[in-house]
TIDOVEX-165344 format. One line per 2 residues: number of its first residue (from 1); their letters; for each residue x, y, z of C-alpha. Coordinates in Angstrom, 3 decimals, decimal comma. Example, Ala and Ser with C-alpha at 12.3 -4.5 7.8 and 13.67 -1.06 7.14 Angstrom:
2
1	as	12,300:-4,500:7,800; 13,670:-1,060:7,140
% end
This chain:
379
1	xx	19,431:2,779:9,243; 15,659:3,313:9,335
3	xx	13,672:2,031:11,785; 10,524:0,063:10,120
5	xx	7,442:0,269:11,934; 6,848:-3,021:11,175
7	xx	9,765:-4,721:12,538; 8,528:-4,764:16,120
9	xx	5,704:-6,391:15,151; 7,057:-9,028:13,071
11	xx	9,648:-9,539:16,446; 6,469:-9,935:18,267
13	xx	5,253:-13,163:15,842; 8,589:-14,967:15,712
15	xx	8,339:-17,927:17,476; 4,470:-18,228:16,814
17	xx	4,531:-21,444:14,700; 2,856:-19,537:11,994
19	xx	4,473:-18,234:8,955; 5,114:-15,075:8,205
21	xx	4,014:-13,245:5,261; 4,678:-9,678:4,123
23	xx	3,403:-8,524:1,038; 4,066:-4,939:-0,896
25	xx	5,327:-3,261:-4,162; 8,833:-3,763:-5,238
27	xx	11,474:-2,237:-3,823; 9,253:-1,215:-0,636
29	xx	12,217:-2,495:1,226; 10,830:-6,151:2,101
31	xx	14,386:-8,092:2,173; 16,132:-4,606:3,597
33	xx	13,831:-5,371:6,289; 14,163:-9,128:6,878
35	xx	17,527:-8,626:6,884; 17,754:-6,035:9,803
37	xx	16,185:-8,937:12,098; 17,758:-11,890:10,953
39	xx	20,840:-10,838:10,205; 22,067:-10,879:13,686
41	xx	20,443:-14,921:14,170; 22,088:-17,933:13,044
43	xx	20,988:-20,431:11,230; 18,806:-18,750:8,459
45	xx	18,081:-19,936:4,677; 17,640:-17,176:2,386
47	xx	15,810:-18,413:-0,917; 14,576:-16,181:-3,602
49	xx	12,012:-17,095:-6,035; 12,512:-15,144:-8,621
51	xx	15,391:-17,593:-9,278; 14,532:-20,729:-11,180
53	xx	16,968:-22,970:-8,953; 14,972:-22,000:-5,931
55	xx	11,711:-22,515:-7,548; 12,713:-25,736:-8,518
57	xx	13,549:-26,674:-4,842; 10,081:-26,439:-3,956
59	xx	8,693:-28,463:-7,402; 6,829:-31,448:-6,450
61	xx	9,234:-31,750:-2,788; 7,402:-33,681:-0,285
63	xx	7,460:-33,316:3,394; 10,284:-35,659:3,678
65	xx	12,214:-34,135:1,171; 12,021:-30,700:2,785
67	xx	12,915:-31,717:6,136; 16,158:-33,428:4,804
69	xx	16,296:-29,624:2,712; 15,993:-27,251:5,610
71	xx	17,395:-30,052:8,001; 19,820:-27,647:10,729
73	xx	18,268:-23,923:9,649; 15,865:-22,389:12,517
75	xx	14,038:-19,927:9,941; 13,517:-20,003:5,846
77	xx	12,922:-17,030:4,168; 11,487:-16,620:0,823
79	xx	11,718:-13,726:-1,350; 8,892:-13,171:-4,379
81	xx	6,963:-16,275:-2,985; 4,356:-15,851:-5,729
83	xx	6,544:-17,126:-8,199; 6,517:-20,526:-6,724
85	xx	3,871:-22,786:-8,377; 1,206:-23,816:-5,360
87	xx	3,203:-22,231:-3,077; 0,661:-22,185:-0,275
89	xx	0,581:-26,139:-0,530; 4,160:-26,186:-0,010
91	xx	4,052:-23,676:2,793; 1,708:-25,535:4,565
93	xx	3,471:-28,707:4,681; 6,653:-26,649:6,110
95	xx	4,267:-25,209:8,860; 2,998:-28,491:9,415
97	xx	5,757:-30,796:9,368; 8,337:-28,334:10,581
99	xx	6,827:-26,352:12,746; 10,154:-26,111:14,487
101	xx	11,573:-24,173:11,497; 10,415:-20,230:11,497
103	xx	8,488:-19,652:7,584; 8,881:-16,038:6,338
105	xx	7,974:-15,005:2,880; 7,808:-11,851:1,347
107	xx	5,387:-11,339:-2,146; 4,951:-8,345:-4,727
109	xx	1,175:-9,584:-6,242; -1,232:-9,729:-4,142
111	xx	-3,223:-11,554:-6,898; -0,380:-14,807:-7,031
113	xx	0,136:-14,904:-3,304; -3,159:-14,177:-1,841
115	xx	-5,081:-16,103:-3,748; -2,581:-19,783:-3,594
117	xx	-2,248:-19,560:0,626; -5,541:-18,036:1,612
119	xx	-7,033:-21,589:2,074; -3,943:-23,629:2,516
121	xx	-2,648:-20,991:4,997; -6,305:-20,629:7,197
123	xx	-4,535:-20,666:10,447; -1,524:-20,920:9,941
125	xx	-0,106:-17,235:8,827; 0,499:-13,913:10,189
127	xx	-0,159:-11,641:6,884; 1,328:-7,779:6,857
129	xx	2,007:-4,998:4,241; 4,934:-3,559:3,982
131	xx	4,716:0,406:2,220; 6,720:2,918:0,885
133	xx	8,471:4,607:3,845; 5,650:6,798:5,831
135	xx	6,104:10,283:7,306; 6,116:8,813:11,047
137	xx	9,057:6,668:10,644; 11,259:9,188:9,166
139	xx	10,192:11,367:11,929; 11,181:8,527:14,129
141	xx	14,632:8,624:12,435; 15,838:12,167:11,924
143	xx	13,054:13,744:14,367; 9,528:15,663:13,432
145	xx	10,710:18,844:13,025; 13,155:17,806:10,310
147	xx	10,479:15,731:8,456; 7,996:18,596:8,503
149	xx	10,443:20,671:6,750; 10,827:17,860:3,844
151	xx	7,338:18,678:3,874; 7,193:20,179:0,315
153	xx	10,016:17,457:-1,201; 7,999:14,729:0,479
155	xx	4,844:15,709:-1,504; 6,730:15,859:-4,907
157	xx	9,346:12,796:-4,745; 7,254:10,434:-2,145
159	xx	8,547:8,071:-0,163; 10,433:4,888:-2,047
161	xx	13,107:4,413:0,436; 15,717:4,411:-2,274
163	xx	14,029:7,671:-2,999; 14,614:8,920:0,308
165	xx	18,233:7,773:0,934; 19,693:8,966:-3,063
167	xx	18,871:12,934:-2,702; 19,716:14,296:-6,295
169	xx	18,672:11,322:-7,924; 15,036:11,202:-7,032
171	xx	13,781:11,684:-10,483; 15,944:8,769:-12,273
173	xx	14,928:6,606:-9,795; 11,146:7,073:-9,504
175	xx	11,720:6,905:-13,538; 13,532:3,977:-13,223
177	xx	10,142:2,094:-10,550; 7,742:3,289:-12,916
179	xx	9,142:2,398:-16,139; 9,088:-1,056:-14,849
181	xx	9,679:-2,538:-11,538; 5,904:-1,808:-10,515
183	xx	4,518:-3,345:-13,982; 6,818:-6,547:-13,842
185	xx	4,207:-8,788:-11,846; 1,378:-7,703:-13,553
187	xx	2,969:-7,897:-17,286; 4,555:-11,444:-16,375
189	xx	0,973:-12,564:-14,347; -1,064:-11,585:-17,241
191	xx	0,938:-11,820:-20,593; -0,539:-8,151:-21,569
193	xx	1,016:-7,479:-25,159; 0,135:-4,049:-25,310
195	xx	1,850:-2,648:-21,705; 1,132:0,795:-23,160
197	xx	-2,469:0,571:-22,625; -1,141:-0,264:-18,687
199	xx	0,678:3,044:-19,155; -1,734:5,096:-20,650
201	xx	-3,834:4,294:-17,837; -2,165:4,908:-15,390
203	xx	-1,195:8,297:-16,512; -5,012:9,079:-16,877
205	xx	-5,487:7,847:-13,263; -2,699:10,135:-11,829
207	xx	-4,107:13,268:-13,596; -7,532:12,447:-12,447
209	xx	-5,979:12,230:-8,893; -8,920:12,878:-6,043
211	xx	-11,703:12,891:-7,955; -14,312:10,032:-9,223
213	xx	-13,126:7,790:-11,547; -15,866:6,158:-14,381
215	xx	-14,372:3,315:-15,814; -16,822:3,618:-18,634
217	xx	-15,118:7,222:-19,214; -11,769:6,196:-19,199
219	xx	-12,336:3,278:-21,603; -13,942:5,744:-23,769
221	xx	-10,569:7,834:-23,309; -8,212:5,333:-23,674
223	xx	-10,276:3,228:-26,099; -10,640:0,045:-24,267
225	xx	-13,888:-1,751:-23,008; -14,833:-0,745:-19,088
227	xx	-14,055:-4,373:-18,081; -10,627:-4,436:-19,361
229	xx	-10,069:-1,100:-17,598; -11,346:-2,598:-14,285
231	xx	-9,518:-5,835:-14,716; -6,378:-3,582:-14,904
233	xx	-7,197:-1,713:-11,795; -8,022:-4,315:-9,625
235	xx	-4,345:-5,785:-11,135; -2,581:-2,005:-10,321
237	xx	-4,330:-2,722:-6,885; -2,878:-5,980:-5,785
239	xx	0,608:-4,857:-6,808; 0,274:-2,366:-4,479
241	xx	0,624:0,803:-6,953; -3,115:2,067:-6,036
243	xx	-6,017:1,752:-4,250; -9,519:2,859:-4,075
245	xx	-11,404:4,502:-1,942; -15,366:3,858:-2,137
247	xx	-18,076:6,143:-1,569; -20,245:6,205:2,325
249	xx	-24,096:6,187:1,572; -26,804:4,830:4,084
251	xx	-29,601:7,790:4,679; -29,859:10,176:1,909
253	xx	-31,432:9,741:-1,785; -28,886:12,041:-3,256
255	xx	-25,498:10,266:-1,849; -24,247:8,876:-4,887
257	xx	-23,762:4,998:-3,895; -21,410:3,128:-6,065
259	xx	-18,807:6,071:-7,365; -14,913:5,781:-6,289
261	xx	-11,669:7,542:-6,142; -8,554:6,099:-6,567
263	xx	-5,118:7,049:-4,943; -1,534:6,321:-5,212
265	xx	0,162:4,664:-2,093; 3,189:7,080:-3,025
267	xx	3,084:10,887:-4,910; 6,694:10,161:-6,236
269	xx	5,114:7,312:-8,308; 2,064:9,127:-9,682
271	xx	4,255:12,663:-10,245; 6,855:10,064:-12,431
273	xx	3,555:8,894:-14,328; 3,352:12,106:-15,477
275	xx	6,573:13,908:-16,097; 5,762:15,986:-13,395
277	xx	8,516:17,052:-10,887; 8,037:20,978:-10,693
279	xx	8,439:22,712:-7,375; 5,304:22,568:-4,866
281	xx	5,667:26,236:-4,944; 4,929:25,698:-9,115
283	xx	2,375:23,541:-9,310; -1,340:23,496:-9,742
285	xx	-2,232:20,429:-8,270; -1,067:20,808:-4,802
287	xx	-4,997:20,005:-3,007; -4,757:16,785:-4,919
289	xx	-1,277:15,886:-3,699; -1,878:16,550:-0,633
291	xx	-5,217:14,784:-0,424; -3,338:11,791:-1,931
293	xx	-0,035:12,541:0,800; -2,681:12,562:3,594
295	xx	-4,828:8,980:2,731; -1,994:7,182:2,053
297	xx	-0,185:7,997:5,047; -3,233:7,312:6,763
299	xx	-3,849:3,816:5,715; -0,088:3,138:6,277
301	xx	-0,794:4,374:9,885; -4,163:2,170:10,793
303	xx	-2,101:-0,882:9,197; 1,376:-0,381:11,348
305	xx	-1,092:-0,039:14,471; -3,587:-2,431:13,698
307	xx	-6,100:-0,681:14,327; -9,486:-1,457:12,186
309	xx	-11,423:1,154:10,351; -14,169:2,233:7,632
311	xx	-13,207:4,306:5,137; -14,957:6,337:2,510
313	xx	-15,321:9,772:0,936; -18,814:11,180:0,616
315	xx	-20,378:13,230:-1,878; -23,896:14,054:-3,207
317	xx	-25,489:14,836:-6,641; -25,272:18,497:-5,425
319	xx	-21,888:18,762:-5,171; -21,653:18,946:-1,432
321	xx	-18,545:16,662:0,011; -16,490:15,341:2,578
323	xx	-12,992:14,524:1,980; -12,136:11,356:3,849
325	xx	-14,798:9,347:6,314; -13,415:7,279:9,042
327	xx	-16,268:4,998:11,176; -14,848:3,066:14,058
329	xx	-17,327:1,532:16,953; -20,205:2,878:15,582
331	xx	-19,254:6,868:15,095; -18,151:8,761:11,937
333	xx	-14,796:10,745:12,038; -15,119:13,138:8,868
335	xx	-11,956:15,362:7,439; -11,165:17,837:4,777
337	xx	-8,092:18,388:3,601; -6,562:21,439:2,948
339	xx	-3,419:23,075:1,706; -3,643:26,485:2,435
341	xx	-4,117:26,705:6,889; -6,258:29,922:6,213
343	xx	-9,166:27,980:4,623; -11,449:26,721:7,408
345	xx	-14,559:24,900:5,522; -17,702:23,893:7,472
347	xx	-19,194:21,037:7,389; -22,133:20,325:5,139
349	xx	-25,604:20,551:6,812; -26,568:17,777:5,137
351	xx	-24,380:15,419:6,263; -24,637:17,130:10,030
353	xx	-28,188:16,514:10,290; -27,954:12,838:8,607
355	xx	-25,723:11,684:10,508; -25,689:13,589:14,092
357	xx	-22,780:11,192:15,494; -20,065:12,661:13,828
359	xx	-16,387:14,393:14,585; -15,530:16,784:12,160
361	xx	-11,913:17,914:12,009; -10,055:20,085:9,202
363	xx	-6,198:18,953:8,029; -3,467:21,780:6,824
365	xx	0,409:21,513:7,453; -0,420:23,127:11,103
367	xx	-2,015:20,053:12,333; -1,778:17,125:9,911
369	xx	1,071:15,078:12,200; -1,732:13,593:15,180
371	xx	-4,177:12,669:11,450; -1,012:10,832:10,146
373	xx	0,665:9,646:13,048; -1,672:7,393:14,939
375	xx	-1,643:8,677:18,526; -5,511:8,011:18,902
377	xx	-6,363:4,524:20,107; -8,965:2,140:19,655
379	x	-12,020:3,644:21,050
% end
């Protein structure tokens, strides 16, 4: 079994009177997860939601009517909340009116789930994301030295833990997720009749991997209009199979302002979106996987340790770049990334003389597992 680093926290919140809310992509491992701590406790109510009987439990059920429904259970769990119709309504007359009874509830769209208990909830929730697998908990599990040595596999296939746990099977699987578990929410949510223009996409984003994305240029490409190509984004966002990473500008004319890039939270995804499977030892685009290995792991990190960054890349008209910008209390952190442990780059004047409190710190395979691994602490 593999320890999640988010159990301990979610052990921490039981009891709170607040409900608990975990959000992330299918098959992340959400209800693996819930299981491991409630399985041992009595007295728990496992609904899912993406069953219509369940969802009509919760249609037009007062307050009355639930506590005569969850009457003798200590703590409800709900799987795929979002597909309940005003579901933070409902969940805030459970934590309300039965405040003895434990709410957890588990979503894969940001876009349902956020947006119905943001207000309803105000108060009343503990929210956390639950990602692929990271690097530090399978070092946790098998030990670091082990994990580094996956090092190469890890970069190819990700980190889906069905992935992980099925070796020889990683490509039908991460086939499998991105033929259409990770498009389900989206394709139900919005109705889209053309999915391949989801696809298509998507595939352009993972080949563009680590550079700036113009949504103007990929409409262009893909021959849709730059709204529809943000709207689809932003959607490929709150399910959890991206996110984007903005540019840092505050002192210099040149720092280009409003440009982005946009990442995968897991390689194994964007390497399916692609066809691409070939041996690290093969492949061209090893600087982008590991810039994409590196940011994701990050922001899987700062999440599982709470701890509460900036983050940006920087770049200039000139060409001269930073890979990944951290600020926290006031000072910049600033990393490149790179592959090859030989390559040492210096910093760029520029940004040394704009912005004099600064750490500057270069990642390779030597040294990447402090970057990844969160030992720093809130400064």
């Amino acid at each position: 079994m593999i320890e999640r680093l988010l159990k301990q926290l979610l052990l921490q919140k039981l009891g709170s009177r607040k409900a608990l809310i975990i959000q992330g992509a299918r098959q992340t491992g959400k209800t693996t997860l819930l299981h491991q701590i409630f399985n041992q406790i009595p007295h728990v109510l496992w609904l899912n939601a993406d069953e219509a009987d369940t969802r009509a439990i919760f249609e037009n059920s007062s307050s009355t009517r639930m506590k005569a429904l969850f009457a003798g259970y200590d703590v409800l769990v709900v799987d795929e909340a979002q597909r309940i119709r005003e579901v933070g309504l409902k969940f805030k007359l459970i934590t309300d009116q039965i405040p003895q009874l434990q709410l957890v509830a588990t979503g894969s769209s940001a876009f349902e789930l956020a947006n119905q208990i943001q207000e309803p909830l105000t108060g009343r929730k503990w929210e956390y994301q639950l990602y692929p697998l990271s690097f530090e908990e399978m070092a946790r599990h098998h030990g670091a030295m082990e994990e580094k040595r996956l090092l190469p596999h890890r970069l190819v296939f990700g980190y889906y833990p069905e992935v992980v746990t099925s070796a020889g099977n990683e490509k039908e699987i991460l086939r499998q997720l991105s033929d259409s578990y990770l498009y389900k929410d989206i394709l139900m949510w919005e109705n889209i009749k053309k999915p391949e223009k989801l696809v298509h996409l998507m595939q352009a984003l993972a080949f563009q991997l680590g550079n700036e994305v113009s949504y103007s240029e990929l409409g262009k490409t893909l021959r849709m209009d730059h709204q529809t190509v943000e709207k689809y984004i932003q959607l490929l966002e709150k399910t959890y199979v991206i996110f984007r990473l903005g540019a840092f500008s505050r002192n210099l004319r040149k720092e280009l302002k409003c440009s982005r890039k946009i990442y995968f939270y897991d390689n194994g995804i964007r390497n399916a979106l692609i066809a691409s499977f070939n041996l690290l030892e093969m492949r061209s685009d090893i600087g982008s996987l590991w810039e994409n290995f590196l940011i994701s792991e990050r922001i899987k990190a700062l999440h599982y340790h709470r701890l509460w960054v900036n983050s940006w890349f920087w770049r200039t008209q000139d060409q001269q770049e930073i890979d990944y910008l951290e600020e926290r209390d006031g000072k910049l952190h600033a990393w490149e990334f790179k592959w090859n442990p030989n390559l040492r780059p210096r910093l760029s004047k520029t940004f040394a003389k704009a912005y004099p409190d600064h750490e500057f710190n270069v990642i390779t395979p030597d040294n990447f597992e402090d970057f990844i691994c969160m030992d720093i602490q809130p400064s």
